[in-house]
ChimeraX commands (.cxc) that place a marker at each C-alpha (Angstrom):
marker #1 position -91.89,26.26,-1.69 radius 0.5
marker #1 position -94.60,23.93,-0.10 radius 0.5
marker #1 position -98.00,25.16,-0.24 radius 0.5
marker #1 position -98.40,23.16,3.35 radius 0.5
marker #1 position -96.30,23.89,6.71 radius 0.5
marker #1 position -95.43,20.58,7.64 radius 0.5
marker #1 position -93.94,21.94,10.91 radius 0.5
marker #1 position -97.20,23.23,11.76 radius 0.5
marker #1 position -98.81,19.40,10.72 radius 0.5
marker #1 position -96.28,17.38,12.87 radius 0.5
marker #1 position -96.85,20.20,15.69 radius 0.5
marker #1 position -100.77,19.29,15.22 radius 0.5
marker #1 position -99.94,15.62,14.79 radius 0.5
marker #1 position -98.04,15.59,18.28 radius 0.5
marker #1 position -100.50,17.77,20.49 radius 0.5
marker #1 position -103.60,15.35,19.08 radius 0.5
marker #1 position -101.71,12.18,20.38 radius 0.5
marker #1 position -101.16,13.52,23.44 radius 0.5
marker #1 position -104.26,14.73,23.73 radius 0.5
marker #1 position -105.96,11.20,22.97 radius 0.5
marker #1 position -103.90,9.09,23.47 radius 0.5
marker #1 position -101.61,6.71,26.61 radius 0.5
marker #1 position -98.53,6.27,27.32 radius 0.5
marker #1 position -96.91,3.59,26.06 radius 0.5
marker #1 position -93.25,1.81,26.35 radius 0.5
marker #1 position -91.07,0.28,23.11 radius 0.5
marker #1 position -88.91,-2.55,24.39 radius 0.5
marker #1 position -86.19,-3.49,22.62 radius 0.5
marker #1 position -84.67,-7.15,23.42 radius 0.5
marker #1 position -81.29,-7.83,24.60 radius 0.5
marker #1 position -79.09,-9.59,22.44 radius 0.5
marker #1 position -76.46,-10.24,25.23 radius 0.5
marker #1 position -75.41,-14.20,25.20 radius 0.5
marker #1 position -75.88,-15.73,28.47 radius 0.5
marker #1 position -73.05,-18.06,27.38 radius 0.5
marker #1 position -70.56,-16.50,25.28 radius 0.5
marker #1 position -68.98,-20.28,24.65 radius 0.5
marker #1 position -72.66,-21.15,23.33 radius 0.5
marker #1 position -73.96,-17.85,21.37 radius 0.5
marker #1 position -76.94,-20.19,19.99 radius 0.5
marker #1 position -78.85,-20.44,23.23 radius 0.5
marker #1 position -79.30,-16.75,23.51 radius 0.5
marker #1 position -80.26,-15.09,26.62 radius 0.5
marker #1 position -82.83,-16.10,28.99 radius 0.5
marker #1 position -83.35,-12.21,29.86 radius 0.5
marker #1 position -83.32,-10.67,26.66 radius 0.5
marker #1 position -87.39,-9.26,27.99 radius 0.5
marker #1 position -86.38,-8.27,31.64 radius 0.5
marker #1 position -82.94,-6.81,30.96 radius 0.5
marker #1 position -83.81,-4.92,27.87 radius 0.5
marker #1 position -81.27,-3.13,25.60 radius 0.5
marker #1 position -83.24,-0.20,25.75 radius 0.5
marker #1 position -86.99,1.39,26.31 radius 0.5
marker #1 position -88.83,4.34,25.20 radius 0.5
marker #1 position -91.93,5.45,26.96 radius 0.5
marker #1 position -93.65,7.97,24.56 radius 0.5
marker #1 position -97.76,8.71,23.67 radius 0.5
marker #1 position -99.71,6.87,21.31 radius 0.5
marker #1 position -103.39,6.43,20.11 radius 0.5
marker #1 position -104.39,2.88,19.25 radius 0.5
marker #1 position -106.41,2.27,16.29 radius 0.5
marker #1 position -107.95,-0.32,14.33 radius 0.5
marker #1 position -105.97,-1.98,11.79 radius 0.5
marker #1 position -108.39,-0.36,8.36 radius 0.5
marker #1 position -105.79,0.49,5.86 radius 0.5
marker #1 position -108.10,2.46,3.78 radius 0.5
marker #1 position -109.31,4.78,6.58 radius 0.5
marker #1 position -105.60,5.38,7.99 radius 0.5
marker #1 position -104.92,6.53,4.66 radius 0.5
marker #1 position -102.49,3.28,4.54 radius 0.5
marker #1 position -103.37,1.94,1.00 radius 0.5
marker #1 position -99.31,2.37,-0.25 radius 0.5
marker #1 position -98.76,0.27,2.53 radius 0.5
marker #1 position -98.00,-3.31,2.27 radius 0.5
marker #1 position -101.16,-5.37,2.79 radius 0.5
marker #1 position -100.18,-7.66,4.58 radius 0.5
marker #1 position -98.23,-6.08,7.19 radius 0.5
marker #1 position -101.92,-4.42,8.19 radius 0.5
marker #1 position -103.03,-7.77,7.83 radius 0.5
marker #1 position -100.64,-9.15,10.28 radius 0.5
marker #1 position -101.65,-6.13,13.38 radius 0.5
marker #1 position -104.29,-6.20,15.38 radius 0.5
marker #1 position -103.93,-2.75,16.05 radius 0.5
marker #1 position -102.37,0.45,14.61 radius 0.5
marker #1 position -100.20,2.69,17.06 radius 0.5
marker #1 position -100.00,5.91,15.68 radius 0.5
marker #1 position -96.88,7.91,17.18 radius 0.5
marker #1 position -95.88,11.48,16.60 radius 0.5
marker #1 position -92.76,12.45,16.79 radius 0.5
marker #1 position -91.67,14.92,19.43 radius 0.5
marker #1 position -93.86,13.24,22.39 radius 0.5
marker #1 position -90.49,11.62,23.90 radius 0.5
marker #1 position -87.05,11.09,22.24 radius 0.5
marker #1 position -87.52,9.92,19.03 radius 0.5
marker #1 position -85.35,6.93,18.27 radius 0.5
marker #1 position -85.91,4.49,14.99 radius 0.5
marker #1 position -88.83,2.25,16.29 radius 0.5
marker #1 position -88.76,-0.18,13.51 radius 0.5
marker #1 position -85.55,-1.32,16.23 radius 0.5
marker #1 position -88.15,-2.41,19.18 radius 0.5
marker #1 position -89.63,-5.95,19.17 radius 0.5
marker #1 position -92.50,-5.07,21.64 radius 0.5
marker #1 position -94.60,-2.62,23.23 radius 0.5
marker #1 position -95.92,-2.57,26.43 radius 0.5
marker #1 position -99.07,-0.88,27.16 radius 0.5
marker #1 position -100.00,-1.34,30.97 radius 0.5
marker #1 position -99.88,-5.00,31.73 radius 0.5
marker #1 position -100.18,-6.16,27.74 radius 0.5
marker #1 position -97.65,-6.44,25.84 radius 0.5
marker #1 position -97.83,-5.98,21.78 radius 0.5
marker #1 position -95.37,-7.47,19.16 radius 0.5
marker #1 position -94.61,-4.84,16.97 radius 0.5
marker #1 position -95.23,-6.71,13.53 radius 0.5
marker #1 position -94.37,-3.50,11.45 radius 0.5
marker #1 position -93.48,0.47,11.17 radius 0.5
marker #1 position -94.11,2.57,8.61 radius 0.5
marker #1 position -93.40,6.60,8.28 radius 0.5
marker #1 position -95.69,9.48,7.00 radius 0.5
marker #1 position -92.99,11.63,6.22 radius 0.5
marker #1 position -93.79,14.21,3.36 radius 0.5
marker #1 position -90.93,16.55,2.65 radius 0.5
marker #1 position -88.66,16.49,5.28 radius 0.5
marker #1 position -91.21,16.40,8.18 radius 0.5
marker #1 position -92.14,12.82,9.96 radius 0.5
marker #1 position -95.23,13.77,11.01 radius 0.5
marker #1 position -96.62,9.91,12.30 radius 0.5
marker #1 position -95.14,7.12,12.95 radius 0.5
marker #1 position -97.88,3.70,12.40 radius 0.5
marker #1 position -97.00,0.64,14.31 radius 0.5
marker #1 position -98.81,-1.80,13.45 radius 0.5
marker #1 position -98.96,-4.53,17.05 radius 0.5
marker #1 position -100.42,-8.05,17.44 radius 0.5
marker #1 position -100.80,-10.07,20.92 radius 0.5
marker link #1:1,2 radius 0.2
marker link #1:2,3 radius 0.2
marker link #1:3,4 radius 0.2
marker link #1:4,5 radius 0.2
marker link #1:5,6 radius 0.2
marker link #1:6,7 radius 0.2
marker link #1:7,8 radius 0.2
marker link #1:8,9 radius 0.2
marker link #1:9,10 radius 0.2
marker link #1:10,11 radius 0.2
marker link #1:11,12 radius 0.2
marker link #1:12,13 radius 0.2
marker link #1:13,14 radius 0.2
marker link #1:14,15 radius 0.2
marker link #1:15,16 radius 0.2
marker link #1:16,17 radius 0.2
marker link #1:17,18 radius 0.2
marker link #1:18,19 radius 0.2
marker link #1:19,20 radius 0.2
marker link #1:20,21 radius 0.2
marker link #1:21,22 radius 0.2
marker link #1:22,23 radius 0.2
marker link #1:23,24 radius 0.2
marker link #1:24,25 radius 0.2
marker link #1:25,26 radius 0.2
marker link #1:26,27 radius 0.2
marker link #1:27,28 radius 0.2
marker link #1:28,29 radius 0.2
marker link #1:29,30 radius 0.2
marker link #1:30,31 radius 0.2
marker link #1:31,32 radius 0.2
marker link #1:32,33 radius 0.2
marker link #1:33,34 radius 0.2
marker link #1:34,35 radius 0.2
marker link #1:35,36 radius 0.2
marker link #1:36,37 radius 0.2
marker link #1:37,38 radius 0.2
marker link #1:38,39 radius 0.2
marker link #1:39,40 radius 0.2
marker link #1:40,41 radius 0.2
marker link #1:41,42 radius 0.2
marker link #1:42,43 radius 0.2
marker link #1:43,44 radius 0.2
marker link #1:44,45 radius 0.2
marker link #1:45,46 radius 0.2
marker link #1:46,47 radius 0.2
marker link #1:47,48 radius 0.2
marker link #1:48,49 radius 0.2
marker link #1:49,50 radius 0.2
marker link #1:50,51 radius 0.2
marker link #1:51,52 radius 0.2
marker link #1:52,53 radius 0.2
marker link #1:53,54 radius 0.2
marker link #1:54,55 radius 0.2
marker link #1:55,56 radius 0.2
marker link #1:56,57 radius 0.2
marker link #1:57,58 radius 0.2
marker link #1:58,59 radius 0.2
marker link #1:59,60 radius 0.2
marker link #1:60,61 radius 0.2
marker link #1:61,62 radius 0.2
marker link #1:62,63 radius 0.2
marker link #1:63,64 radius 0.2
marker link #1:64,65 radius 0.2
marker link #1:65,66 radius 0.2
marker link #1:66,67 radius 0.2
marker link #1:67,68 radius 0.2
marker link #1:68,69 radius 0.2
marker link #1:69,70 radius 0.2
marker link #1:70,71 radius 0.2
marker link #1:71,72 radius 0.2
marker link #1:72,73 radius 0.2
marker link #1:73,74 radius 0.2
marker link #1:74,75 radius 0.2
marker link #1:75,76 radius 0.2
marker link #1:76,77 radius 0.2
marker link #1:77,78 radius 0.2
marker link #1:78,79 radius 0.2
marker link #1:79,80 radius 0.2
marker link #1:80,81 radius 0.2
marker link #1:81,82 radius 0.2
marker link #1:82,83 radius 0.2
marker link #1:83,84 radius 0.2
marker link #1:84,85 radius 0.2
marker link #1:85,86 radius 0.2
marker link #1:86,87 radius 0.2
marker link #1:87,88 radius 0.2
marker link #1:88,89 radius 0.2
marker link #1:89,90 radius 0.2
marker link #1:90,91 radius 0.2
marker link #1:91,92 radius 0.2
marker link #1:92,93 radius 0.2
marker link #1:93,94 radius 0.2
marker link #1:94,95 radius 0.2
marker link #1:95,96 radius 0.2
marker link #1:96,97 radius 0.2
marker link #1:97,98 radius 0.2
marker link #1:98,99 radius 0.2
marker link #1:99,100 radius 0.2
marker link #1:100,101 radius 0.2
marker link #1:101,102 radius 0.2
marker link #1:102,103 radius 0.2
marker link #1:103,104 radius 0.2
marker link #1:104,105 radius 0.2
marker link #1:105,106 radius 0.2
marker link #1:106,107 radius 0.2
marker link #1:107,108 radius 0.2
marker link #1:108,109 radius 0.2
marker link #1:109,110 radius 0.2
marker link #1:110,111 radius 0.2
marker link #1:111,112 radius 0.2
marker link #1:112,113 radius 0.2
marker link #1:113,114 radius 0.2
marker link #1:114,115 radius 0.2
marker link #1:115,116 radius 0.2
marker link #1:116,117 radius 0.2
marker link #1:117,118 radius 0.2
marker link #1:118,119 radius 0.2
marker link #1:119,120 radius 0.2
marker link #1:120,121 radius 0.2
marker link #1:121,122 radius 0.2
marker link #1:122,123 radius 0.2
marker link #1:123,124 radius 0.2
marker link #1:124,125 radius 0.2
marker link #1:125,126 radius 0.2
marker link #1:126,127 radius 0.2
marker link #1:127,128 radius 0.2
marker link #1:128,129 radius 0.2
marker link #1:129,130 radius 0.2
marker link #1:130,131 radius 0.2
marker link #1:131,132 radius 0.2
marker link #1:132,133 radius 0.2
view
């Protein structure tokens, strides 16, 4: 028995990104061939016919590992993000957003350069996406 109720965290978690935070949409590419006879050019749309979006809430941070509690992380994937997206699950349909290449905030839009999970137990209680321009 857990001395913690996650359920209570996440629940916490959620109501203080949506509290501080915007909303924001993942994009994920389209990987539809223009020319099927020619897979190797791609498509020319793969941005403005996306395979799928997800608008949802998140709170952007600075990219301090050590402050994020993010020392386990990889050091250079923090290296690599300008800023830290922190997403809690349960503020829109959560789908696996280490599948989304961008995210579009307003006008800007952010390469998602890496995702990590703070999952103890059996709880995801924030998702960090780390974005660069």
């Amino acid at each position: 028995m857990s001395l913690i109720d996650d359920a209570a965290l996440a629940e916490t978690a959620k109501e203080i990104i949506l509290g501080t935070g915007r909303t924001v949409t993942f994009v994920r590419f389209s990987e539809e061939v223009d020319d099927t006879a020619k897979p190797w050019r791609g498509t020319t749309a793969a941005r403005s016919t996306p395979a799928e979006t997800l608008e949802t809430a998140a709170t952007f941070v600075p990219p301090t590992g050590a402050g994020l509690g993010l020392k386990t992380l990889d050091a250079e994937w923090v290296k690599r993000s300008q800023q830290i997206c922190l997403v809690a699950p349960g503020t829109s349909e959560t789908a696996d957003l280490s599948t989304f290449d961008e995210l579009l905030d307003g006008v800007t839009r952010w390469k998602i350069t890496g995702v990590e999970t703070l999952k103890p137990q059996n709880v995801v209680l924030l998702y960090f996406v780390g974005v660069k321009r």
